[in-house]
mmCIF file as gemmi writes it, N, C-alpha and C atoms, coordinates in Angstrom:
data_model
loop_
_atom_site.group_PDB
_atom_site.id
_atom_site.type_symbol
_atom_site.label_atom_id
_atom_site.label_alt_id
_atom_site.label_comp_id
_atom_site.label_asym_id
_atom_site.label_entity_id
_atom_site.label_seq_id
_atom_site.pdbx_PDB_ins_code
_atom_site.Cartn_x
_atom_site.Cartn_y
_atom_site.Cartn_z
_atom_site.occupancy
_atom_site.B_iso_or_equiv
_atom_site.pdbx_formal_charge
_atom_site.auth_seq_id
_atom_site.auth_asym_id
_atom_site.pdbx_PDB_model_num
ATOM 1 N N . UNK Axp A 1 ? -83.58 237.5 181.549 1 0 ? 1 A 1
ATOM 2 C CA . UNK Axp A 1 ? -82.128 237.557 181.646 1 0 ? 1 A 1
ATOM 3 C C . UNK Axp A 1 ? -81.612 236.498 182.622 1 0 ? 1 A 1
ATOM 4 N N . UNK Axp A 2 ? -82.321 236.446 183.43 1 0 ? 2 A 1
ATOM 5 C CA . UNK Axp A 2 ? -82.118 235.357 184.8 1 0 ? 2 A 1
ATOM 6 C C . UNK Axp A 2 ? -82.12 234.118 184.037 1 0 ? 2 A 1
ATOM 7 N N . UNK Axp A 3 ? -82.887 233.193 183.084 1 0 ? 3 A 1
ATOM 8 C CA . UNK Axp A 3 ? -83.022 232.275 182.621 1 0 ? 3 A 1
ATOM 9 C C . UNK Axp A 3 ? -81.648 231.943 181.796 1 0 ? 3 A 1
ATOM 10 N N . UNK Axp A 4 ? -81.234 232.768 180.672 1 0 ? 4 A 1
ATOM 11 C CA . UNK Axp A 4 ? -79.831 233.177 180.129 1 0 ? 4 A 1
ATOM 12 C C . UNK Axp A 4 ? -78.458 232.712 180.995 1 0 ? 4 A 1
ATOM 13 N N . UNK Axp A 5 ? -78.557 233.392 182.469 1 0 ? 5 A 1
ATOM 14 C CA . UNK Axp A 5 ? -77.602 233.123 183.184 1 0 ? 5 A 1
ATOM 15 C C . UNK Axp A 5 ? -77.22 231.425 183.821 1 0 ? 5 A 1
ATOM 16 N N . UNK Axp A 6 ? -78.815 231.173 183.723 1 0 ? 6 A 1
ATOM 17 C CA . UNK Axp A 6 ? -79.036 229.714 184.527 1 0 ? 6 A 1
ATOM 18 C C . UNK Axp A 6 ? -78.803 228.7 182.987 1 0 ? 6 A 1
ATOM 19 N N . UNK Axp A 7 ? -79.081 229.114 181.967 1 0 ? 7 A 1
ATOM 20 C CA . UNK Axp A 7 ? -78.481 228.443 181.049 1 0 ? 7 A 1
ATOM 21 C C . UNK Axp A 7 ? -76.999 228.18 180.363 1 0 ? 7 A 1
ATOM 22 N N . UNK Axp A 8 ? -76.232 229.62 180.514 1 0 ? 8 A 1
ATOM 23 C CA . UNK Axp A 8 ? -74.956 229.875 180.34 1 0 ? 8 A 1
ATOM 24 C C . UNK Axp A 8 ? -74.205 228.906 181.293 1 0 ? 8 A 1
ATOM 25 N N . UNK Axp A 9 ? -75.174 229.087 182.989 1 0 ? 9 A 1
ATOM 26 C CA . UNK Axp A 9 ? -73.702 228.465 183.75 1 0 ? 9 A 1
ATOM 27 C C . UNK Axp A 9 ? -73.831 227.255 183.491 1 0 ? 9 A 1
ATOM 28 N N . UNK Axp A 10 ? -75.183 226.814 183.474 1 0 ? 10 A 1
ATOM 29 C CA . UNK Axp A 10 ? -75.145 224.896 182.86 1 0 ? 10 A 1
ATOM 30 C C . UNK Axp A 10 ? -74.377 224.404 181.752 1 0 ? 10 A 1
ATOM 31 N N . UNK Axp A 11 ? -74.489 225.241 181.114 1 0 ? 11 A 1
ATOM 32 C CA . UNK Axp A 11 ? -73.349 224.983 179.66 1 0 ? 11 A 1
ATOM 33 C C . UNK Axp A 11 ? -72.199 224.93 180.039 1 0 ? 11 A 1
ATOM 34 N N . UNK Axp A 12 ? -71.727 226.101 180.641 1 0 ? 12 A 1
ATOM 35 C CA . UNK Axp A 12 ? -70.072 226.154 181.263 1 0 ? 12 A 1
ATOM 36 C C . UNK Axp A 12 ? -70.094 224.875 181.986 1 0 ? 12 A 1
ATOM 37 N N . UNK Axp A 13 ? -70.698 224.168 182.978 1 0 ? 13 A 1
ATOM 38 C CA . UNK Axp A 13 ? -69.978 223.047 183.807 1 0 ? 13 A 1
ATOM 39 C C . UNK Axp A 13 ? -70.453 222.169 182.635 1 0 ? 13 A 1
ATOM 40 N N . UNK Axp A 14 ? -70.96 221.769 181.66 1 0 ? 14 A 1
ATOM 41 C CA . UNK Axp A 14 ? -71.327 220.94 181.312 1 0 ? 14 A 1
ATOM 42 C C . UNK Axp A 14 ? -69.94 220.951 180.019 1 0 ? 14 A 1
ATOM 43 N N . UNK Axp A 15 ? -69.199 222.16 179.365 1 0 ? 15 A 1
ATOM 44 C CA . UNK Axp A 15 ? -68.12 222.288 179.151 1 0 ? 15 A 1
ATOM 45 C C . UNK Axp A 15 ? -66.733 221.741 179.921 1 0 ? 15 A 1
ATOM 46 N N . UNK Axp A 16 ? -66.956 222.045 180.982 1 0 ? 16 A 1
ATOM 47 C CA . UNK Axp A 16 ? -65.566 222.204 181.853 1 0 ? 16 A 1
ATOM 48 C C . UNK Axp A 16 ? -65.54 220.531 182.258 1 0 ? 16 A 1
ATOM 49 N N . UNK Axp A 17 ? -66.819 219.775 182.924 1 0 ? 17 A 1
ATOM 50 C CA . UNK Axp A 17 ? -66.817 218.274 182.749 1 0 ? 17 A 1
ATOM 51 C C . UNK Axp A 17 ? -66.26 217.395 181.862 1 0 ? 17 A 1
ATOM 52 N N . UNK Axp A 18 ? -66.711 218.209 180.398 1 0 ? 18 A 1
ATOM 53 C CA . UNK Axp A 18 ? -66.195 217.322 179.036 1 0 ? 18 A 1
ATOM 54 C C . UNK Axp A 18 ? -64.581 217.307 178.894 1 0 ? 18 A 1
ATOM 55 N N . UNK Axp A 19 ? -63.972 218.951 179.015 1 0 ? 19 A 1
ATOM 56 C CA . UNK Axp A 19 ? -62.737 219.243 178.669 1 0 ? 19 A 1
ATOM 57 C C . UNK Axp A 19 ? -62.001 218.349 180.264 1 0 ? 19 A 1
ATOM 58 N N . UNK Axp A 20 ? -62.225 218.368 181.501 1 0 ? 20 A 1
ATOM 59 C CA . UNK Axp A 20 ? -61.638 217.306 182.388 1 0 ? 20 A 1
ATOM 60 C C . UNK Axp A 20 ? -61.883 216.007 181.687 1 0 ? 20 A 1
ATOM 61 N N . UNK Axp A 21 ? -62.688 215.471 180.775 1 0 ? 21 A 1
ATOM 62 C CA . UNK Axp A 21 ? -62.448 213.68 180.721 1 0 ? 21 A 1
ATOM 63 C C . UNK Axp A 21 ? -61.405 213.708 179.472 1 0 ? 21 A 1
ATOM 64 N N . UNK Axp A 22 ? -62.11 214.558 178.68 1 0 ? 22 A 1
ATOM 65 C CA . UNK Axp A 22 ? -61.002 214.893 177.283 1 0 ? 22 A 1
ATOM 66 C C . UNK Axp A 22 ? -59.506 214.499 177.328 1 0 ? 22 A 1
ATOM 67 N N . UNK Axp A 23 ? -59.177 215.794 178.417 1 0 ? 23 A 1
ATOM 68 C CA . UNK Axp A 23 ? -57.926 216.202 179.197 1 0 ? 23 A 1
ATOM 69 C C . UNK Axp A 23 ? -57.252 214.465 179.507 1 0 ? 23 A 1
ATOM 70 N N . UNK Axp A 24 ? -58.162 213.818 180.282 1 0 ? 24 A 1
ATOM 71 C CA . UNK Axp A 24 ? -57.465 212.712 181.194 1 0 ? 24 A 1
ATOM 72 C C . UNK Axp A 24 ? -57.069 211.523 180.597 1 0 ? 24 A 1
ATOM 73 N N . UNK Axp A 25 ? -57.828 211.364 179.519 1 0 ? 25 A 1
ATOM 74 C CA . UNK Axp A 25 ? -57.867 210.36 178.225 1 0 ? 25 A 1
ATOM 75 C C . UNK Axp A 25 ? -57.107 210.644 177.567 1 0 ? 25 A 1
ATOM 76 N N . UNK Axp A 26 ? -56.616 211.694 177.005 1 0 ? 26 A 1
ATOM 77 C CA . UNK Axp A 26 ? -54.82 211.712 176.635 1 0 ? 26 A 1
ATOM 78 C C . UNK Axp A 26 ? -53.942 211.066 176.853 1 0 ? 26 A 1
ATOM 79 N N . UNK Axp A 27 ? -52.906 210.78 176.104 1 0 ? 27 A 1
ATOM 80 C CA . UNK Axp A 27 ? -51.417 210.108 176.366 1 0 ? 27 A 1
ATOM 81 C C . UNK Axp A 27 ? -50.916 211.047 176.72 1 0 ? 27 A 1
ATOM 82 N N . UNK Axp A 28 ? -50.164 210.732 177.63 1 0 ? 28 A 1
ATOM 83 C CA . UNK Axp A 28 ? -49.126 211.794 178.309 1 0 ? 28 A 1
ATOM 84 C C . UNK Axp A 28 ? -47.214 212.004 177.503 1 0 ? 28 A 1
ATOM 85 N N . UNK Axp A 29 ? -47.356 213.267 177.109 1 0 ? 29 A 1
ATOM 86 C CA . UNK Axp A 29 ? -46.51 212.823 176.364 1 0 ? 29 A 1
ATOM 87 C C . UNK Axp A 29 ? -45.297 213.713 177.028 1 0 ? 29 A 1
ATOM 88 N N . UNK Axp A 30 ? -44.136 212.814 176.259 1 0 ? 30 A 1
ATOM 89 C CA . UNK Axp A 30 ? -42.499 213.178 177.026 1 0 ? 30 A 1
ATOM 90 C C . UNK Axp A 30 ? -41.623 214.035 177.405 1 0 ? 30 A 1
ATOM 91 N N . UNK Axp A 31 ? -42.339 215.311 176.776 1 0 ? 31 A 1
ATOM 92 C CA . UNK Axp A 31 ? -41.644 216.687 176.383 1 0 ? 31 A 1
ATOM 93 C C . UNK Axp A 31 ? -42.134 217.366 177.265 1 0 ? 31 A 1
ATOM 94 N N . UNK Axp A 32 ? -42.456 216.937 178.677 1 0 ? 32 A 1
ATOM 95 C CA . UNK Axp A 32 ? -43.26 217.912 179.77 1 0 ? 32 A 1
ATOM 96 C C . UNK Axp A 32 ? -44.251 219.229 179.053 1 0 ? 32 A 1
ATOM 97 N N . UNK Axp A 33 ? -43.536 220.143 180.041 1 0 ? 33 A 1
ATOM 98 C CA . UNK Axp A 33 ? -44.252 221.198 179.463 1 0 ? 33 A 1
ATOM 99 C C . UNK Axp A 33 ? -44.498 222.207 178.173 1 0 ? 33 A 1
ATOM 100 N N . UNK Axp A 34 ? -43.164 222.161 178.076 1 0 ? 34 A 1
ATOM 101 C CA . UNK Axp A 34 ? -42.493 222.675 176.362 1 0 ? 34 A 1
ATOM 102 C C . UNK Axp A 34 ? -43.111 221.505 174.868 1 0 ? 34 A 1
ATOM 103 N N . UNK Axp A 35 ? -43.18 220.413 175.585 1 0 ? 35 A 1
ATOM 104 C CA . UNK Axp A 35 ? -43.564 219.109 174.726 1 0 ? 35 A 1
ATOM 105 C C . UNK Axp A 35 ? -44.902 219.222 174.458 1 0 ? 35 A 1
ATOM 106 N N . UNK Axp A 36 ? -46 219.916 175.313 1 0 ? 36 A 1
ATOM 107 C CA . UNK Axp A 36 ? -47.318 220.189 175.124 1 0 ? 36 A 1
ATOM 108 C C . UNK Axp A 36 ? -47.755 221.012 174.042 1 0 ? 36 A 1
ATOM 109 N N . UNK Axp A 37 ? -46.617 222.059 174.166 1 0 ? 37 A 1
ATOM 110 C CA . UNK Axp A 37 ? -47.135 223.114 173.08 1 0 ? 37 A 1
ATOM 111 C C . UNK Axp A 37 ? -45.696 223.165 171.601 1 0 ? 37 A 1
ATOM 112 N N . UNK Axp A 38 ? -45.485 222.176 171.543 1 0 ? 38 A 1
ATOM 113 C CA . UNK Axp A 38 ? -44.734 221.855 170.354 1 0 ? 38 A 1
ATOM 114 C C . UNK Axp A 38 ? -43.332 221.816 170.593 1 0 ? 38 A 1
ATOM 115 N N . UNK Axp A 39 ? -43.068 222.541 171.703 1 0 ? 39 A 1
ATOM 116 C CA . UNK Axp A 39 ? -41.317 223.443 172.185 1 0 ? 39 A 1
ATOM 117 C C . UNK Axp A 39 ? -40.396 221.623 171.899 1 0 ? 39 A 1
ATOM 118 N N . UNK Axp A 40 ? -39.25 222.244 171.628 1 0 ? 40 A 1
ATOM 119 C CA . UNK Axp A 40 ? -38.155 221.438 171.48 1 0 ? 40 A 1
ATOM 120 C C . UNK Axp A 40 ? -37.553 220.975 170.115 1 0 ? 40 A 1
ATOM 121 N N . UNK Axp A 41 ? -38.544 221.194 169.334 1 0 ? 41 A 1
ATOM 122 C CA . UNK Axp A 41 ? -38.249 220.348 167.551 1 0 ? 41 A 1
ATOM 123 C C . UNK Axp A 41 ? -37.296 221.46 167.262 1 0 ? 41 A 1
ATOM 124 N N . UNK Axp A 42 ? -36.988 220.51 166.206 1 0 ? 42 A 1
ATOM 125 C CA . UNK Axp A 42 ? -36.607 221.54 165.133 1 0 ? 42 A 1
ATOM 126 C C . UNK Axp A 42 ? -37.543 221.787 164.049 1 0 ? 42 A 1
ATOM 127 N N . UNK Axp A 43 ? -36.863 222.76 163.424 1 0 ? 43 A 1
ATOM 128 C CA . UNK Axp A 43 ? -37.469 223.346 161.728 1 0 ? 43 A 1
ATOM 129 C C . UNK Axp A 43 ? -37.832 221.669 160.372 1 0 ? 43 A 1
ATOM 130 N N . UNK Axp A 44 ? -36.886 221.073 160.77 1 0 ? 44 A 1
ATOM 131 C CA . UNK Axp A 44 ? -36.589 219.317 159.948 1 0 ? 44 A 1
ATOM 132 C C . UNK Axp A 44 ? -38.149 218.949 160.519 1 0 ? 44 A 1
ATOM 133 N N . UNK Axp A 45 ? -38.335 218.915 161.731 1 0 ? 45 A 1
ATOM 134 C CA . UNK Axp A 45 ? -39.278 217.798 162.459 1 0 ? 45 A 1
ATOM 135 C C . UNK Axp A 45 ? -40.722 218.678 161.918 1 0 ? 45 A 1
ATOM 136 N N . UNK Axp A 46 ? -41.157 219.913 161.781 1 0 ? 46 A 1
ATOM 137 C CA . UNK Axp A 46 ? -41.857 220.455 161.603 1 0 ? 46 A 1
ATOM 138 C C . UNK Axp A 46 ? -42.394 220.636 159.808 1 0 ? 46 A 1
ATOM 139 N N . UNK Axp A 47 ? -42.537 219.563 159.201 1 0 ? 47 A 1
ATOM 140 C CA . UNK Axp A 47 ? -42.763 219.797 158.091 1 0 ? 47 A 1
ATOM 141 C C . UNK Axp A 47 ? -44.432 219.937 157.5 1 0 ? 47 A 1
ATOM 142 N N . UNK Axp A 48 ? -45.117 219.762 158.229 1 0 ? 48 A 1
ATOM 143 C CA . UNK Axp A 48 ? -46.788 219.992 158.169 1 0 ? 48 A 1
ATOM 144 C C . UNK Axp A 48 ? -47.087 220.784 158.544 1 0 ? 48 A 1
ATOM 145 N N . UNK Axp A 49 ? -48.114 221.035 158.713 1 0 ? 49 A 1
ATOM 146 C CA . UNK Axp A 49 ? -48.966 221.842 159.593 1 0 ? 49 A 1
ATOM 147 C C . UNK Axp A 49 ? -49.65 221.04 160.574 1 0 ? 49 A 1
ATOM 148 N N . UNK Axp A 50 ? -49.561 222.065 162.362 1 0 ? 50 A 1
ATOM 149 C CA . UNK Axp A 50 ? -49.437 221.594 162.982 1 0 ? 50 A 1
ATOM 150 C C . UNK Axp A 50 ? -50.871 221.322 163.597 1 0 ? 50 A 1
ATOM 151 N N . UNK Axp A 51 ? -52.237 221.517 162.417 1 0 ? 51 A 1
ATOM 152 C CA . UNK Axp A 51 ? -53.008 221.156 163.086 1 0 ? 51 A 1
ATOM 153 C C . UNK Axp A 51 ? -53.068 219.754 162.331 1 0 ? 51 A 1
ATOM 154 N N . UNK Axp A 52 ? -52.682 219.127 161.165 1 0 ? 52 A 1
ATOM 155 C CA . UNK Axp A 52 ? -52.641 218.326 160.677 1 0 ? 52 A 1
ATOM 156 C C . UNK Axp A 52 ? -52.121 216.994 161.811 1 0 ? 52 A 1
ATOM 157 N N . UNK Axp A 53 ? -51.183 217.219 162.201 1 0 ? 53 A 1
ATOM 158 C CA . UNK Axp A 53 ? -50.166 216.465 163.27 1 0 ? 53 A 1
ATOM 159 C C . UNK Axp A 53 ? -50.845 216.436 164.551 1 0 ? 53 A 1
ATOM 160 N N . UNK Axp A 54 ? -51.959 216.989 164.436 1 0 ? 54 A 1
ATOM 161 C CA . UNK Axp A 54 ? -52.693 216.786 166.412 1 0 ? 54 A 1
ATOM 162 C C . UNK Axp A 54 ? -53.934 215.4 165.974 1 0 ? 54 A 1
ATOM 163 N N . UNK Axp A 55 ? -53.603 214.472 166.958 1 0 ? 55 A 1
ATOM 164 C CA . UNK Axp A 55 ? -54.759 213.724 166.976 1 0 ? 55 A 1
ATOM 165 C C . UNK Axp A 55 ? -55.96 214.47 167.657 1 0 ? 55 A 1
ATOM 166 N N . UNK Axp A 56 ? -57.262 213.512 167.298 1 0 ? 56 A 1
ATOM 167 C CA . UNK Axp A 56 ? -58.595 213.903 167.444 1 0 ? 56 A 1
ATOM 168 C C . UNK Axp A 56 ? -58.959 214.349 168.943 1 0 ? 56 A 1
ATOM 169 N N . UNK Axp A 57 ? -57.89 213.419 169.802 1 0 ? 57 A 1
ATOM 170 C CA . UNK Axp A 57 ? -58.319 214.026 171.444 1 0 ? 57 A 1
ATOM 171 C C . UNK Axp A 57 ? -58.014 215.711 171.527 1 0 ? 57 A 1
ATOM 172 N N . UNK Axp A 58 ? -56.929 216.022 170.831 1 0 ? 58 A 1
ATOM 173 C CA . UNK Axp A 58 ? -55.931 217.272 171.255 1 0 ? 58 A 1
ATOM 174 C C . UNK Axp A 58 ? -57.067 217.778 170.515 1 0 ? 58 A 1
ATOM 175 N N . UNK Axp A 59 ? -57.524 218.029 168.957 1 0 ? 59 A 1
ATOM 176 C CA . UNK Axp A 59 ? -58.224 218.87 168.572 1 0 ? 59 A 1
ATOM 177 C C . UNK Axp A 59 ? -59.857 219.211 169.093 1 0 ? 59 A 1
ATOM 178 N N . UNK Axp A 60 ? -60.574 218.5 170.101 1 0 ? 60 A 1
ATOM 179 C CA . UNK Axp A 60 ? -61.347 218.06 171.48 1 0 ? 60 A 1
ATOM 180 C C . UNK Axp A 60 ? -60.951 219.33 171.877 1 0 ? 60 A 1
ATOM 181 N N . UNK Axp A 61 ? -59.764 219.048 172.501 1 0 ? 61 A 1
ATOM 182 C CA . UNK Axp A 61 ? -59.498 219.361 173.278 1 0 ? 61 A 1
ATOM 183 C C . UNK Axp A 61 ? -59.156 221.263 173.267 1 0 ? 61 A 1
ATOM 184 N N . UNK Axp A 62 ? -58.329 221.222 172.156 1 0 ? 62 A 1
ATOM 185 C CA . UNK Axp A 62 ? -58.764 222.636 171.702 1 0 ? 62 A 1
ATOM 186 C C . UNK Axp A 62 ? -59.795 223.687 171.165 1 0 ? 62 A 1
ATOM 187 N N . UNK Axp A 63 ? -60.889 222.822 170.874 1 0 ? 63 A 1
ATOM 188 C CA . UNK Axp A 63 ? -62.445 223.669 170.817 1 0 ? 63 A 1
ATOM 189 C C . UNK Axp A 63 ? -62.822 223.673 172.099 1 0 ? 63 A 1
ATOM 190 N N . UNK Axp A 64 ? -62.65 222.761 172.822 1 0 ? 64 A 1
ATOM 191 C CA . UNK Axp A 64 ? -63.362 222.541 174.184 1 0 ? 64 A 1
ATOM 192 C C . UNK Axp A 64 ? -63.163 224.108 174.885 1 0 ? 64 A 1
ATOM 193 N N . UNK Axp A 65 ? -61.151 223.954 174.596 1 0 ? 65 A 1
ATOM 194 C CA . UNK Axp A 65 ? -61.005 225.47 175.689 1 0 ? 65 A 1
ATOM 195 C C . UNK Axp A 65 ? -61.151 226.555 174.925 1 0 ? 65 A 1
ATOM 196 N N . UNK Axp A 66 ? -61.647 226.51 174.047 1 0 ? 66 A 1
ATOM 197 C CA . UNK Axp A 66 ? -62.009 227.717 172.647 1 0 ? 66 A 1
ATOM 198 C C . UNK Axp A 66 ? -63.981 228.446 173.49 1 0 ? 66 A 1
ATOM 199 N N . UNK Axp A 67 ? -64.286 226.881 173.212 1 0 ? 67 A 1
ATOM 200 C CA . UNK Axp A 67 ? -65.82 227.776 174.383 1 0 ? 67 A 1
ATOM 201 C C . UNK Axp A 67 ? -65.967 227.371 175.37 1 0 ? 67 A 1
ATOM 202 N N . UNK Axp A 68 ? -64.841 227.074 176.529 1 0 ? 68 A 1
ATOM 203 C CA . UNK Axp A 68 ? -64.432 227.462 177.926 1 0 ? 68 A 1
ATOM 204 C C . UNK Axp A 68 ? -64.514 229.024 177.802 1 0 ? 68 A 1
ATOM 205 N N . UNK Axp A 69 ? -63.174 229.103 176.962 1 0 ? 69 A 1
ATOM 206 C CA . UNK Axp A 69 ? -63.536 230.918 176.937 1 0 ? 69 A 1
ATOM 207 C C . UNK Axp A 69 ? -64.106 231.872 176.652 1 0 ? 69 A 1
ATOM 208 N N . UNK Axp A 70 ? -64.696 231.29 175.838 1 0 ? 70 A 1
ATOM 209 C CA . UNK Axp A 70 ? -66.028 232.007 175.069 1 0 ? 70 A 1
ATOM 210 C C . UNK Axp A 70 ? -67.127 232.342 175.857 1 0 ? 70 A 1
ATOM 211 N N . UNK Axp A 71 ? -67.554 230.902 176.469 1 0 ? 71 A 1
ATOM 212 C CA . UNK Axp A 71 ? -68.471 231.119 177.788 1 0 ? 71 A 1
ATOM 213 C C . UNK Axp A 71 ? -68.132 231.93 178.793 1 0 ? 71 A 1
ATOM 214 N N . UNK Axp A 72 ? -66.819 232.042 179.159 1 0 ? 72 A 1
ATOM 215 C CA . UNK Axp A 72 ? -66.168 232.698 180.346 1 0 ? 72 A 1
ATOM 216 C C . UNK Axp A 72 ? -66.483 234.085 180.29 1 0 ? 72 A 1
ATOM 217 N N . UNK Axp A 73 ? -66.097 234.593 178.949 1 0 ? 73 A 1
ATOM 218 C CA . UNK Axp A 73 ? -66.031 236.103 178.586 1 0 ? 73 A 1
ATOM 219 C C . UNK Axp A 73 ? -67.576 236.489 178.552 1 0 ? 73 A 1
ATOM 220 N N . UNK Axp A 74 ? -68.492 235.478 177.606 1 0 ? 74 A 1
ATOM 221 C CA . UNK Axp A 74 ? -69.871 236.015 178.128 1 0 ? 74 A 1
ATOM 222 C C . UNK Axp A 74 ? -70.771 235.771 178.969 1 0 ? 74 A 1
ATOM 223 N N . UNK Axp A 75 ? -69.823 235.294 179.949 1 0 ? 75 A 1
ATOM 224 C CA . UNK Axp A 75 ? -70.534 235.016 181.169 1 0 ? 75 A 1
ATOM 225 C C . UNK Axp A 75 ? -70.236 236.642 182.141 1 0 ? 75 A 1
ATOM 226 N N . UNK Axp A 76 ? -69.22 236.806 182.245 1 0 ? 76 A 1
ATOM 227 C CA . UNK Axp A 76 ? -68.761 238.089 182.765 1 0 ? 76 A 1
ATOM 228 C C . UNK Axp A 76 ? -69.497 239.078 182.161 1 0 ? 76 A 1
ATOM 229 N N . UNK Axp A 77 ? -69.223 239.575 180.524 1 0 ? 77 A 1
ATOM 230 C CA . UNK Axp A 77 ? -70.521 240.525 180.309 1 0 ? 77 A 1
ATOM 231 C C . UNK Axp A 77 ? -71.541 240.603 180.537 1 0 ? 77 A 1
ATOM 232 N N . UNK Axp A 78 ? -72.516 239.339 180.997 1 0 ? 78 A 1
ATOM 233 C CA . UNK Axp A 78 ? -74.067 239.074 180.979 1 0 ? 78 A 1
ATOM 234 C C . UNK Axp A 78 ? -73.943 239.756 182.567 1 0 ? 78 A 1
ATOM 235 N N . UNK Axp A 79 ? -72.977 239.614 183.376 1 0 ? 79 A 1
ATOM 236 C CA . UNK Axp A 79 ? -73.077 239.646 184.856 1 0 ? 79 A 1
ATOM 237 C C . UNK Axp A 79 ? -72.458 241.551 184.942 1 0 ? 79 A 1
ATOM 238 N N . UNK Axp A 80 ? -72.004 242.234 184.043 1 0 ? 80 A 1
ATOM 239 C CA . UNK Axp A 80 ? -71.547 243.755 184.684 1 0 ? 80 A 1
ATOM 240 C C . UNK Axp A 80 ? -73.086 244.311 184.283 1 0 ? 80 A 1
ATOM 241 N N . UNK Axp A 81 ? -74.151 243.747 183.448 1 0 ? 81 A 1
ATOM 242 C CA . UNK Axp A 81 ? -75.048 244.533 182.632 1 0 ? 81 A 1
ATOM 243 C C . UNK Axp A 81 ? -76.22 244.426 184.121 1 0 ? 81 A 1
């Protein structure tokens, strides 16, 4: 079980490293905070789907924090047992 744990947490920083360069290599874009998560359009501007409309960094970037959390959550279960 000890081996498990020492493998899990290597994965997690070896996660959390990738999603910081991911993150920084982005264009920063204009819409601050609301602008990150789509806020401000209208219904007109929204005619795709919006995973269609994310470049390759953002979609990175959203698996990345998909098993950030994944790891997170079974990192905590491996540790109440």
């Amino acid at each position: 079980m000890q081996l498990v744990k020492i493998v899990l947490t290597v994965l997690h920083v070896i996660v959390c490293i990738a999603l910081i360069a991911v993150v920084m290599m982005q264009h920063r874009k204009s819409g601050g905070f609301t602008g990150s998560f789509g806020g401000g359009g209208t219904q007109a501007d929204m005619g795709g789907g919006a995973w269609q409309r994310m470049t390759g960094l953002t979609k990175l970037t959203a698996a990345l924090i998909g098993v950030f959390m994944l790891l997170s959550i079974i990192q905590v279960v491996i540790s109440k047992q």
